[in-house]
N, CA and C atoms as an extended XYZ file, in Angstrom:
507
Properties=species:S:1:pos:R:3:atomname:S:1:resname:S:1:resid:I:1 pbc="F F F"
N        20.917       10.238       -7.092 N   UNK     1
C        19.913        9.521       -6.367 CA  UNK     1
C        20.503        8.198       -5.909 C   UNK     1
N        20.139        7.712       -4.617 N   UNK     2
C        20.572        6.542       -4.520 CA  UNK     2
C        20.189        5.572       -4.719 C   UNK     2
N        20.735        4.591       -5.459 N   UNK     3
C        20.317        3.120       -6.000 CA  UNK     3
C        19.197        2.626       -5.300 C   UNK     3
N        19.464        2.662       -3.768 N   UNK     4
C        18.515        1.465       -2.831 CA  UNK     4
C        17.279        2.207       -2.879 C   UNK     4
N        16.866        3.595       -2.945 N   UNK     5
C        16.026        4.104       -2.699 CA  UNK     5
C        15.018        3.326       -4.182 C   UNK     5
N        15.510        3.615       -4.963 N   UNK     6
C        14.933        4.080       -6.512 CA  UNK     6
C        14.278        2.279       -6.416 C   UNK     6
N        15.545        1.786       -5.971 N   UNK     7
C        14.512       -0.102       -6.108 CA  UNK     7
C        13.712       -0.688       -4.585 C   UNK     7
N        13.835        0.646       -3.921 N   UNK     8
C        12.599        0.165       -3.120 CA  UNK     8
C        10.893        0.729       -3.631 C   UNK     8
N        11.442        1.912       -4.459 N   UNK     9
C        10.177        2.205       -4.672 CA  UNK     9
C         9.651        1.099       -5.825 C   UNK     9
N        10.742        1.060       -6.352 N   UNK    10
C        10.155       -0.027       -7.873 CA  UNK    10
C         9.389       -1.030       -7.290 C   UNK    10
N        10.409       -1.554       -5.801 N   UNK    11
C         9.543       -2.531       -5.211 CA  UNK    11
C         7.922       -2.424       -5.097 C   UNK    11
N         7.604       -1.327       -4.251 N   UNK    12
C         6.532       -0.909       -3.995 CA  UNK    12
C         5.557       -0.150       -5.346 C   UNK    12
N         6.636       -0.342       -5.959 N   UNK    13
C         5.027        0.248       -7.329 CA  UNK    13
C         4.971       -1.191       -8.186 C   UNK    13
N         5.799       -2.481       -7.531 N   UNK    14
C         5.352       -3.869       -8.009 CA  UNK    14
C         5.790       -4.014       -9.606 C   UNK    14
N         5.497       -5.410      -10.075 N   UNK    15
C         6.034       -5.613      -11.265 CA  UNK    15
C         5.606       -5.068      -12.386 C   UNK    15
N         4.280       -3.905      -12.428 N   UNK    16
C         3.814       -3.073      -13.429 CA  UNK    16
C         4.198       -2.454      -13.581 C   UNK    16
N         5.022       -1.987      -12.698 N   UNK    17
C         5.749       -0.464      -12.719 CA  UNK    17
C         6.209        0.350      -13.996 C   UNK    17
N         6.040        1.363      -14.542 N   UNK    18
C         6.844        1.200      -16.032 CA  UNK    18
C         7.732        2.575      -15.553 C   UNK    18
N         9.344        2.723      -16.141 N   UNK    19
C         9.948        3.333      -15.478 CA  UNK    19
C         9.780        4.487      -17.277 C   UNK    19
N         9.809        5.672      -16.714 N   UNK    20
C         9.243        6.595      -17.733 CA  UNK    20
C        10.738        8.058      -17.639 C   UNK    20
N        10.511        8.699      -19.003 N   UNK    21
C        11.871        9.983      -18.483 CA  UNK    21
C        11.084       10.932      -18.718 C   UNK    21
N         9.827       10.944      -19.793 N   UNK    22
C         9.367       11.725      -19.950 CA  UNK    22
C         8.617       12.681      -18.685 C   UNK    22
N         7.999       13.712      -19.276 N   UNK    23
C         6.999       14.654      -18.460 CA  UNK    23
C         5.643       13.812      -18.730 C   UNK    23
N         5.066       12.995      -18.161 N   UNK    24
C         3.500       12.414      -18.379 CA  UNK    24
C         2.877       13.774      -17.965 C   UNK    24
N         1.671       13.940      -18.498 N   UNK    25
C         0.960       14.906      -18.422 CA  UNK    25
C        -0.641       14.331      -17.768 C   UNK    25
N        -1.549       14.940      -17.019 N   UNK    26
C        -2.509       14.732      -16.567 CA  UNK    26
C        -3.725       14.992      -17.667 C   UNK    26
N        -4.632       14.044      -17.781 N   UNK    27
C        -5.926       13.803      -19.152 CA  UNK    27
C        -6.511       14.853      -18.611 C   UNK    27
N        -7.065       15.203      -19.770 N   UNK    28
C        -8.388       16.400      -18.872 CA  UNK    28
C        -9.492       15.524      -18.474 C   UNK    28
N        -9.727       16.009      -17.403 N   UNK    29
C       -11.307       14.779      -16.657 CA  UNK    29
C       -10.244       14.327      -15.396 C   UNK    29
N       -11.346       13.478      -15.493 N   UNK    30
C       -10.642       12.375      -14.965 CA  UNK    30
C       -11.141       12.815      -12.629 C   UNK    30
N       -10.673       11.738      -12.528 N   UNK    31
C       -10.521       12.250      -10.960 CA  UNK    31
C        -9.284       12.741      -10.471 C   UNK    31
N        -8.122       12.792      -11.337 N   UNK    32
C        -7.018       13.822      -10.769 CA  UNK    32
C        -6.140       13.168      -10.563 C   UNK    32
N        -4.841       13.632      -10.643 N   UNK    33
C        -3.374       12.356       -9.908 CA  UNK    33
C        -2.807       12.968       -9.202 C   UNK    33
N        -1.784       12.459       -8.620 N   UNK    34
C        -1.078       13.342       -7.149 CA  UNK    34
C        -0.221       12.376       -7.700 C   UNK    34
N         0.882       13.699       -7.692 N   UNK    35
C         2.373       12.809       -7.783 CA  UNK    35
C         3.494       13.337       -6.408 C   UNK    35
N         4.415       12.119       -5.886 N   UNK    36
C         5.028       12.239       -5.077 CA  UNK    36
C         6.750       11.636       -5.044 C   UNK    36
N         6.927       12.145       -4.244 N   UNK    37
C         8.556       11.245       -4.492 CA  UNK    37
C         8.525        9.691       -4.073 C   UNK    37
N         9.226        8.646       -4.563 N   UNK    38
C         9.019        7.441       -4.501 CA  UNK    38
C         9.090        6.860       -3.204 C   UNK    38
N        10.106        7.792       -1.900 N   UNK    39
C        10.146        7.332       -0.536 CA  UNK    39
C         8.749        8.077        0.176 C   UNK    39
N         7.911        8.626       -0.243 N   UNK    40
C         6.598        9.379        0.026 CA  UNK    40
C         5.436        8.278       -0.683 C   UNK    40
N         5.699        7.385       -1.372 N   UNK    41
C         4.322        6.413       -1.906 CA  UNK    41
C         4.270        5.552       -1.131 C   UNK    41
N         3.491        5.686       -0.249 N   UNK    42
C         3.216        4.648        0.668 CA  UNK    42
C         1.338        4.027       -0.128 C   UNK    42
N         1.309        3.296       -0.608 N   UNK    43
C        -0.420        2.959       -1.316 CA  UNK    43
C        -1.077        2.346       -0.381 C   UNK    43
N        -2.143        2.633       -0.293 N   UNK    44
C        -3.486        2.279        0.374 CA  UNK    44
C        -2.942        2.461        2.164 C   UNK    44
N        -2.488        3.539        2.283 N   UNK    45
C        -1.867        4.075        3.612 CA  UNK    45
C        -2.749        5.067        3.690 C   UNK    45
N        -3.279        5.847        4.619 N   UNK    46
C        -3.944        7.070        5.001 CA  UNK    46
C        -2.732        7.827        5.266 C   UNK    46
N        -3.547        8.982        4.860 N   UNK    47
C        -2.316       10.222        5.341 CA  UNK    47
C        -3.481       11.385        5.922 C   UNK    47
N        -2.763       12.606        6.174 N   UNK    48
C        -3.123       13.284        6.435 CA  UNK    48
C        -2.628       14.827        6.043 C   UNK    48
N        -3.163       15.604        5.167 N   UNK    49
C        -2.691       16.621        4.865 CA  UNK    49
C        -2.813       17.721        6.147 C   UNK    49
N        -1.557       17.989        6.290 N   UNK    50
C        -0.907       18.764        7.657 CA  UNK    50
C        -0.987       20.616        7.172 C   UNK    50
N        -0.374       20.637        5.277 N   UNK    51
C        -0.403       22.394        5.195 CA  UNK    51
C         0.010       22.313        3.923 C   UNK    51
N        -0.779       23.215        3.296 N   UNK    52
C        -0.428       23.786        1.848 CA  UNK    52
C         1.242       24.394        1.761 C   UNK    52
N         1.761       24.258        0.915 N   UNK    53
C         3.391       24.988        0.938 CA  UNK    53
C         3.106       26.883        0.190 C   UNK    53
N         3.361       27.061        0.867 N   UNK    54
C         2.883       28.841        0.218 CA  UNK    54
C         4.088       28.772       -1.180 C   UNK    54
N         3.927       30.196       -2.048 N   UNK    55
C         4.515       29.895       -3.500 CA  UNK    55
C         6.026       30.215       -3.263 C   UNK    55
N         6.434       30.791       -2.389 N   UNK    56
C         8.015       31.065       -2.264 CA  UNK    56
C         8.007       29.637       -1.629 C   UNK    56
N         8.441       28.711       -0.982 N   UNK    57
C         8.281       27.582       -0.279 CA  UNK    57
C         8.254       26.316       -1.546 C   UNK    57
N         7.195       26.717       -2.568 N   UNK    58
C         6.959       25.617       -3.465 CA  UNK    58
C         8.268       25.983       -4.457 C   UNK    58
N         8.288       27.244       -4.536 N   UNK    59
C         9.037       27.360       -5.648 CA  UNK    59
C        11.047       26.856       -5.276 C   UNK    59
N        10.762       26.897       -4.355 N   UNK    60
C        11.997       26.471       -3.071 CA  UNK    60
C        12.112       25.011       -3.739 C   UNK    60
N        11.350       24.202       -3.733 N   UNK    61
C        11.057       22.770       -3.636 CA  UNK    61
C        11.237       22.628       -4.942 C   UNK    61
N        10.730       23.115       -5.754 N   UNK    62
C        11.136       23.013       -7.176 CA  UNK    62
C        12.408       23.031       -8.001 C   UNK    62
N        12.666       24.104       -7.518 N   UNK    63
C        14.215       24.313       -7.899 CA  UNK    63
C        15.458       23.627       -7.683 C   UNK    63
N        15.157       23.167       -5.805 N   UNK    64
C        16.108       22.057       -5.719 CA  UNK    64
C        16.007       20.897       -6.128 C   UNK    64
N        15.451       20.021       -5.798 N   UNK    65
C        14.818       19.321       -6.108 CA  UNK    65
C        14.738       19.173       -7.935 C   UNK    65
N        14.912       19.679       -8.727 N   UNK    66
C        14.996       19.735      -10.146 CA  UNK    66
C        13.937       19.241      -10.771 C   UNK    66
N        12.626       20.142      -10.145 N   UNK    67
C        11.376       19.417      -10.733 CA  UNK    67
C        10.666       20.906      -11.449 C   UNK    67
N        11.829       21.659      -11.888 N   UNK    68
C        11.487       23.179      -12.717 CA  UNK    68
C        10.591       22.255      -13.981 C   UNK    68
N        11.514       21.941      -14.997 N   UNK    69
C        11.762       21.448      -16.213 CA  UNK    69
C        10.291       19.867      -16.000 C   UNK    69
N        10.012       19.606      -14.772 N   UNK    70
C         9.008       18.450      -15.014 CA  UNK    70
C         7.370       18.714      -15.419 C   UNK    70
N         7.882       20.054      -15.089 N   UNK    71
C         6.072       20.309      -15.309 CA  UNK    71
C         6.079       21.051      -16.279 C   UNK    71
N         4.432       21.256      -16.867 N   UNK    72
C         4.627       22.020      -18.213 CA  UNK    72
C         4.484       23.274      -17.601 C   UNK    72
N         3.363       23.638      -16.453 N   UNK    73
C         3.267       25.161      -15.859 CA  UNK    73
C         3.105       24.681      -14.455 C   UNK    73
N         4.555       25.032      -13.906 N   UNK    74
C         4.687       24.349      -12.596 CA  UNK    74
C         3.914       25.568      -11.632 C   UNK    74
N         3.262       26.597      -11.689 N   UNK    75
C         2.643       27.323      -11.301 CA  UNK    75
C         1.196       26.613      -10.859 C   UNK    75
N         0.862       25.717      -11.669 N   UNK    76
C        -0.431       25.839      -11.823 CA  UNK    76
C        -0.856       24.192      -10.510 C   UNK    76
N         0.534       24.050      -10.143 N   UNK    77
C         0.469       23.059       -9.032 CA  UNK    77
C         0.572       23.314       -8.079 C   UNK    77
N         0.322       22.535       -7.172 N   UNK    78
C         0.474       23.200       -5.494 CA  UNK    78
C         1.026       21.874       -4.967 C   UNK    78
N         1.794       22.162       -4.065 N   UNK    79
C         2.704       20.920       -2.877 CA  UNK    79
C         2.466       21.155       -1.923 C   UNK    79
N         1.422       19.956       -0.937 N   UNK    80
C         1.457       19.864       -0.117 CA  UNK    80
C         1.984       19.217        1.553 C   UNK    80
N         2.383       19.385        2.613 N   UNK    81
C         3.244       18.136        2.853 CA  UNK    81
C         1.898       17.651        3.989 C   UNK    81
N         2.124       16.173        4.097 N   UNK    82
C         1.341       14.851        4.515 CA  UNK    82
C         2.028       14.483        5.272 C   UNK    82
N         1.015       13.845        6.112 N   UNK    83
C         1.840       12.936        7.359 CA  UNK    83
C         1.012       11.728        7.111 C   UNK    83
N         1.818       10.573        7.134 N   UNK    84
C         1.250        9.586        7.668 CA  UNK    84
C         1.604        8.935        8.940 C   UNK    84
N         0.726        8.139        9.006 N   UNK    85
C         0.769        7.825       10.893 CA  UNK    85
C         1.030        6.028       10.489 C   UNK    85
N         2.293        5.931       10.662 N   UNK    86
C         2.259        4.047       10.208 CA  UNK    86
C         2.785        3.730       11.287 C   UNK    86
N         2.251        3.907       12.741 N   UNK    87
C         1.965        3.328       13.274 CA  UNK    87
C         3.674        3.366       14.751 C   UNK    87
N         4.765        3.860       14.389 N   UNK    88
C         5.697        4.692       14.740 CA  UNK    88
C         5.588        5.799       16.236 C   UNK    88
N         6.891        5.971       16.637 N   UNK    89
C         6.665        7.264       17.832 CA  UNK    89
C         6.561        8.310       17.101 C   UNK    89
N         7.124        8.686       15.755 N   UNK    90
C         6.459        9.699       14.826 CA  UNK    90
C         6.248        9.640       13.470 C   UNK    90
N         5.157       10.711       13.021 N   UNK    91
C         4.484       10.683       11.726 CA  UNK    91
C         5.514       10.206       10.842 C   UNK    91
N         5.593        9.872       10.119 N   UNK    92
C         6.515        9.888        8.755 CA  UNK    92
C         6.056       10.836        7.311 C   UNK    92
N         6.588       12.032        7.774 N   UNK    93
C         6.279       13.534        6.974 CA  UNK    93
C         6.446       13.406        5.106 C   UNK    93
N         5.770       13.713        3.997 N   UNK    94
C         6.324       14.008        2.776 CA  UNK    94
C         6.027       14.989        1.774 C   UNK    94
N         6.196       14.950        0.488 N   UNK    95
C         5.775       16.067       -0.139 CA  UNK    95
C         4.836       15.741       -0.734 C   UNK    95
N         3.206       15.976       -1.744 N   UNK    96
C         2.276       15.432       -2.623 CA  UNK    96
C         2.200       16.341       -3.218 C   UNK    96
N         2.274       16.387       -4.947 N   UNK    97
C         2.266       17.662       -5.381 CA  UNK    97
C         0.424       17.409       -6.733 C   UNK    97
N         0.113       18.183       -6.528 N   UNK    98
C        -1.132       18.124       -7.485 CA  UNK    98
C        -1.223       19.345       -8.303 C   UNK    98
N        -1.829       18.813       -9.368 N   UNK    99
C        -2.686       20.051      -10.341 CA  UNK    99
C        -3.991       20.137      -10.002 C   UNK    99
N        -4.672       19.481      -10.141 N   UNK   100
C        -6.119       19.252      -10.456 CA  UNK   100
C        -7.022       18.769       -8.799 C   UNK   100
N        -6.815       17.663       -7.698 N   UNK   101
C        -7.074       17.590       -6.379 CA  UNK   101
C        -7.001       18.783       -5.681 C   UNK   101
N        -8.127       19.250       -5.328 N   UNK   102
C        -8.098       19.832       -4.107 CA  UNK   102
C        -7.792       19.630       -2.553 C   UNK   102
N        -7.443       20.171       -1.771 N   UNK   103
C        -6.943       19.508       -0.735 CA  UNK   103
C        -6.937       20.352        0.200 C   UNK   103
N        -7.309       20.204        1.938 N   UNK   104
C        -7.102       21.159        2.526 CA  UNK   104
C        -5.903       20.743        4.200 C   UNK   104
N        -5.509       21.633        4.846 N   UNK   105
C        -5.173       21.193        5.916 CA  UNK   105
C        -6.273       20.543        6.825 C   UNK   105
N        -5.705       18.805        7.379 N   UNK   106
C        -6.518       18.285        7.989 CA  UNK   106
C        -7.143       17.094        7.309 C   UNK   106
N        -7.196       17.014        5.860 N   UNK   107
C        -8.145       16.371        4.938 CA  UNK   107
C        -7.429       14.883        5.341 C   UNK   107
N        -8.002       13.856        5.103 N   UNK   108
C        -7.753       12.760        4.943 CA  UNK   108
C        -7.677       11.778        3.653 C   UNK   108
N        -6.475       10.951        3.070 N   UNK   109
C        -7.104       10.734        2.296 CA  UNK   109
C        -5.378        9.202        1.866 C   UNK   109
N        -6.189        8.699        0.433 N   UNK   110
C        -5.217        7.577        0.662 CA  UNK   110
C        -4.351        7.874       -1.013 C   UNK   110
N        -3.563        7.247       -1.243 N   UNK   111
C        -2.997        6.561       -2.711 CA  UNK   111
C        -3.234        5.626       -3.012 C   UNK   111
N        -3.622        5.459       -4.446 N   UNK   112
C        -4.093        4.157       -5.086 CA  UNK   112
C        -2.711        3.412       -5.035 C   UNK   112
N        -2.771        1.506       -5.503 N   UNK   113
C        -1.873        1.035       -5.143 CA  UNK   113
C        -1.884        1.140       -7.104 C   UNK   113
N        -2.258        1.814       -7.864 N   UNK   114
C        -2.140        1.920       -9.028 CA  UNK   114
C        -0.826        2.903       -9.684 C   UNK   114
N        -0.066        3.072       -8.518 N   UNK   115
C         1.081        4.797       -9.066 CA  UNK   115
C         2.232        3.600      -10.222 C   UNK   115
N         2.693        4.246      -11.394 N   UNK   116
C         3.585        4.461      -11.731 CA  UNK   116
C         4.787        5.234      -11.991 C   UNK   116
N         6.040        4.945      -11.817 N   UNK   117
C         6.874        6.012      -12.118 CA  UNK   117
C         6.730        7.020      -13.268 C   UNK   117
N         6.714        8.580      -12.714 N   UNK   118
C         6.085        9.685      -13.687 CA  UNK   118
C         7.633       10.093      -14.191 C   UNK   118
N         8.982       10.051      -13.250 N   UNK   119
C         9.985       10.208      -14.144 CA  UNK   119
C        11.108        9.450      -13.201 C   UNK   119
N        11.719        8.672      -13.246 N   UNK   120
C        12.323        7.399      -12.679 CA  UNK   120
C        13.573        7.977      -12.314 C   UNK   120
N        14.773        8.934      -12.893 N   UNK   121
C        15.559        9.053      -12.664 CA  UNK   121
C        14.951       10.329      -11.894 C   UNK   121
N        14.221       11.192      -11.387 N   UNK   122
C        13.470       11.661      -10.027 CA  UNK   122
C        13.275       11.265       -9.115 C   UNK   122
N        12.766       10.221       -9.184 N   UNK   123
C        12.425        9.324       -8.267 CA  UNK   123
C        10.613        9.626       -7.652 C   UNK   123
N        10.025       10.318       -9.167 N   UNK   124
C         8.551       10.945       -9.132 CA  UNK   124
C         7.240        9.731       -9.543 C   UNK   124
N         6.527        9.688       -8.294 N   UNK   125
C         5.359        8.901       -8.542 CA  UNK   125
C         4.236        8.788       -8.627 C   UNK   125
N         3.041        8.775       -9.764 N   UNK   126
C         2.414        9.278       -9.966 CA  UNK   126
C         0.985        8.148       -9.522 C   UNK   126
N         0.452        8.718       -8.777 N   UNK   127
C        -0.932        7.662       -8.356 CA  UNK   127
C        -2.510        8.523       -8.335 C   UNK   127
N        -3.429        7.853       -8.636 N   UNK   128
C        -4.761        8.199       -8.320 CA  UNK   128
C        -5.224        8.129       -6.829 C   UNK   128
N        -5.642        9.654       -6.179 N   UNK   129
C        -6.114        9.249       -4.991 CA  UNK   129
C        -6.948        8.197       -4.359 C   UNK   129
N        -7.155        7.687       -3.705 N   UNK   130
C        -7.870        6.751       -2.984 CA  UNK   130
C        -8.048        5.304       -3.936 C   UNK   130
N        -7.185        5.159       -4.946 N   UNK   131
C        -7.625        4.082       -5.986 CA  UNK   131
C        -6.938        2.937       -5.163 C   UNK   131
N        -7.185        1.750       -5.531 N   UNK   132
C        -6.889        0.503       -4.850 CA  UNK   132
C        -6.936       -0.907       -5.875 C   UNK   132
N        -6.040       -1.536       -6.298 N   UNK   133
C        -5.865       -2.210       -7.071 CA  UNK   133
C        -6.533       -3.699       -6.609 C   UNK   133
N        -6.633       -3.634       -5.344 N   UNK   134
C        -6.219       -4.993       -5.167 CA  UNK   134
C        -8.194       -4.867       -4.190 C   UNK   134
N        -8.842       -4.263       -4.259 N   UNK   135
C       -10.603       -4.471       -4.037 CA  UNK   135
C       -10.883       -4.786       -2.420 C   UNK   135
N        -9.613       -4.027       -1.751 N   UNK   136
C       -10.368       -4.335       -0.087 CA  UNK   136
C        -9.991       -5.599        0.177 C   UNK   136
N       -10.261       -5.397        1.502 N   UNK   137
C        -9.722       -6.768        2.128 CA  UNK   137
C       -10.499       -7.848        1.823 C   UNK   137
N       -10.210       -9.407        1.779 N   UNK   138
C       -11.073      -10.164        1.606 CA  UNK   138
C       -11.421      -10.956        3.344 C   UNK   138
N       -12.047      -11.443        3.781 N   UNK   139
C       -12.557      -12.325        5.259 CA  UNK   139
C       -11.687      -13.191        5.388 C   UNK   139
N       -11.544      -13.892        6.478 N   UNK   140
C       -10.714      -15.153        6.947 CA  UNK   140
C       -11.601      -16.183        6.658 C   UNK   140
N       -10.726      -17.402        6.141 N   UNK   141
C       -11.688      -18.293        5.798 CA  UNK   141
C       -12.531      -19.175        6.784 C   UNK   141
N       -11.392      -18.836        8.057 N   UNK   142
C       -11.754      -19.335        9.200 CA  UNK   142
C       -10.841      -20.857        9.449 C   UNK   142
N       -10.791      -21.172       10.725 N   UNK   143
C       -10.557      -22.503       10.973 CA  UNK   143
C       -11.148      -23.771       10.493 C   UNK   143
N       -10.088      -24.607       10.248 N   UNK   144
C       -10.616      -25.924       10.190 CA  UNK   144
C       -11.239      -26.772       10.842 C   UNK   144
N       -12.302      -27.683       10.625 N   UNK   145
C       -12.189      -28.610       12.023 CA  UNK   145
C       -11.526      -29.618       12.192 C   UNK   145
N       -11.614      -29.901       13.617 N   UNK   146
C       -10.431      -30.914       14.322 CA  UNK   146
C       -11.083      -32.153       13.099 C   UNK   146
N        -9.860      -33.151       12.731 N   UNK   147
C       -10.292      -34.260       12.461 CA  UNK   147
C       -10.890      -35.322       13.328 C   UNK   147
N       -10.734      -35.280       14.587 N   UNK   148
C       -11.789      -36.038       15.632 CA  UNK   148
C       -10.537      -37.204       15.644 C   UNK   148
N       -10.835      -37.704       16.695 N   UNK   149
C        -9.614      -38.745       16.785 CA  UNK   149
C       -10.990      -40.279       16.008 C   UNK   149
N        -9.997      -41.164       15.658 N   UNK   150
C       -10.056      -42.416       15.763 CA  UNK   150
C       -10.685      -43.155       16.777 C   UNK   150
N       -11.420      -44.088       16.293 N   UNK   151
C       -11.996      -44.868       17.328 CA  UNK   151
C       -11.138      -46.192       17.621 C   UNK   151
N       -11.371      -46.251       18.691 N   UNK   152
C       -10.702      -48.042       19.084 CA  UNK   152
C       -10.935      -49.194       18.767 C   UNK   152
N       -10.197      -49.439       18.210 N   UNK   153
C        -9.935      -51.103       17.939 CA  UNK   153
C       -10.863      -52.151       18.507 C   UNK   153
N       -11.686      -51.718       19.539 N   UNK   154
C       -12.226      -52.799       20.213 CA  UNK   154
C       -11.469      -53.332       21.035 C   UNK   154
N       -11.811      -53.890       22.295 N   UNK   155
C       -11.521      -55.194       22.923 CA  UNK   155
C       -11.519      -56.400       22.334 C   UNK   155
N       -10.409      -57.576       22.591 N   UNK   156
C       -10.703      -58.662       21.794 CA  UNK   156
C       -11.802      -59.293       22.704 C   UNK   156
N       -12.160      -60.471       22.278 N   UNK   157
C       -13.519      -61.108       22.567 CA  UNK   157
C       -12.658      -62.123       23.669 C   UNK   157
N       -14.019      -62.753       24.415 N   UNK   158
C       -13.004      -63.302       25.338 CA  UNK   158
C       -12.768      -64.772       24.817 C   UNK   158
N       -12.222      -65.627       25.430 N   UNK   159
C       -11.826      -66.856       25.458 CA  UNK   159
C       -12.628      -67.913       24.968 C   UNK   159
N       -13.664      -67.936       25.541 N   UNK   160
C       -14.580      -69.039       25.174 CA  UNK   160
C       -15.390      -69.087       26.737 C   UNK   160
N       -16.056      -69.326       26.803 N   UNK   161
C       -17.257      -69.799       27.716 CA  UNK   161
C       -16.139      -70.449       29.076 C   UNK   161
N       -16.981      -70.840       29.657 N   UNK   162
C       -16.248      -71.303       30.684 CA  UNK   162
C       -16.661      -72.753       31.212 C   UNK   162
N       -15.694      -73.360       31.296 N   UNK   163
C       -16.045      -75.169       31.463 CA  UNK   163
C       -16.870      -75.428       32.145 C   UNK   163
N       -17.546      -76.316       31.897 N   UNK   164
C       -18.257      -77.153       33.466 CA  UNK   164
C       -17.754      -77.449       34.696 C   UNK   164
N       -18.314      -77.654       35.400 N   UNK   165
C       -18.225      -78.588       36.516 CA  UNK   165
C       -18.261      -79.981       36.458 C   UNK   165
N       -16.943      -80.639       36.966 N   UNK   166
C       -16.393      -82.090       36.337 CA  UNK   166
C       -17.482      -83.095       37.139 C   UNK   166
N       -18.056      -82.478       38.335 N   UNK   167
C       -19.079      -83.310       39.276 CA  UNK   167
C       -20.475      -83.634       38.723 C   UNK   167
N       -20.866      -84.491       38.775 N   UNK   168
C       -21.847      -84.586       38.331 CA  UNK   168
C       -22.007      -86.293       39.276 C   UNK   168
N       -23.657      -86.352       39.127 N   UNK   169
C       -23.714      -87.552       39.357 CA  UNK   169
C       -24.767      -88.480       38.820 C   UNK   169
């Protein structure tokens, strides 16, 4: 695996990250996790599920990939590949593999910014769909106002009155 990859994802799964070798296993309950490869975690990104991988195809993906040995019954998962649209002349395509999420071609849907590494020297990342760490955007606070300029000094005052007339009689 290459170095830069593995610490960009660390980047992106932030300073919680905990880097793991084990097989983490999914709780029973729960709302489900989707795990992906670490250049595929894009969090709080929309994607779009494009197509289920049929079982010759998954089992393809497994094998190379050396994710036989990661699961306890790698049968009982399905890989799907996602597109996201970030905004590019094209999608940026990946793999999402689940046990428990259902999912169909077409579906929409996001990654929590909650994933930790599920096995680090994989480069496998494990997140809750649609979860979001960080609570939505917050508003602009808006502009300041101008401080208004300063007023003037005033004019000085004038001189004094103005003399008489020396005539008189």
């Amino acid at each position: 695996m290459k170095k830069g990859a593995l610490a960009t994802t660390a980047v992106a799964l932030g300073a919680g990250a905990t880097a793991s070798t084990g097989a983490a296993q999914e709780d029973d309950g729960g709302d489900g996790e989707v795990v992906v490869f670490g250049d595929d975690y894009l969090p709080d990104v929309e994607f779009e599920v494009a197509s289920q991988l049929d079982q010759g195809t998954k089992d393809d993906v497994f094998e190379t990939a050396g994710l036989t040995d990661e699961f306890d019954t790698p049968d009982d998962w399905d890989i799907y590949l996602i597109s996201y649209d970030t905004g590019g002349s094209a999608p940026t395509l990946g793999y999402l593999m689940t046990e428990d999420v259902d999912l169909s071609a077409g579906d929409t849907e996001t990654m929590g910014a909650d994933g930790s590494f599920r096995n680090a020297e994989l480069n496998l990342v494990e997140a809750t769909p649609g979860a979001s760490a960080n609570g939505g955007n917050g508003g602009n606070g808006g502009n300041g106002g101008n401080g208004g300029n300063g007023g003037n000094g005033g004019n000085g005052g004038n001189g004094g009155g103005n003399g008489g007339n020396g005539s008189g009689n």
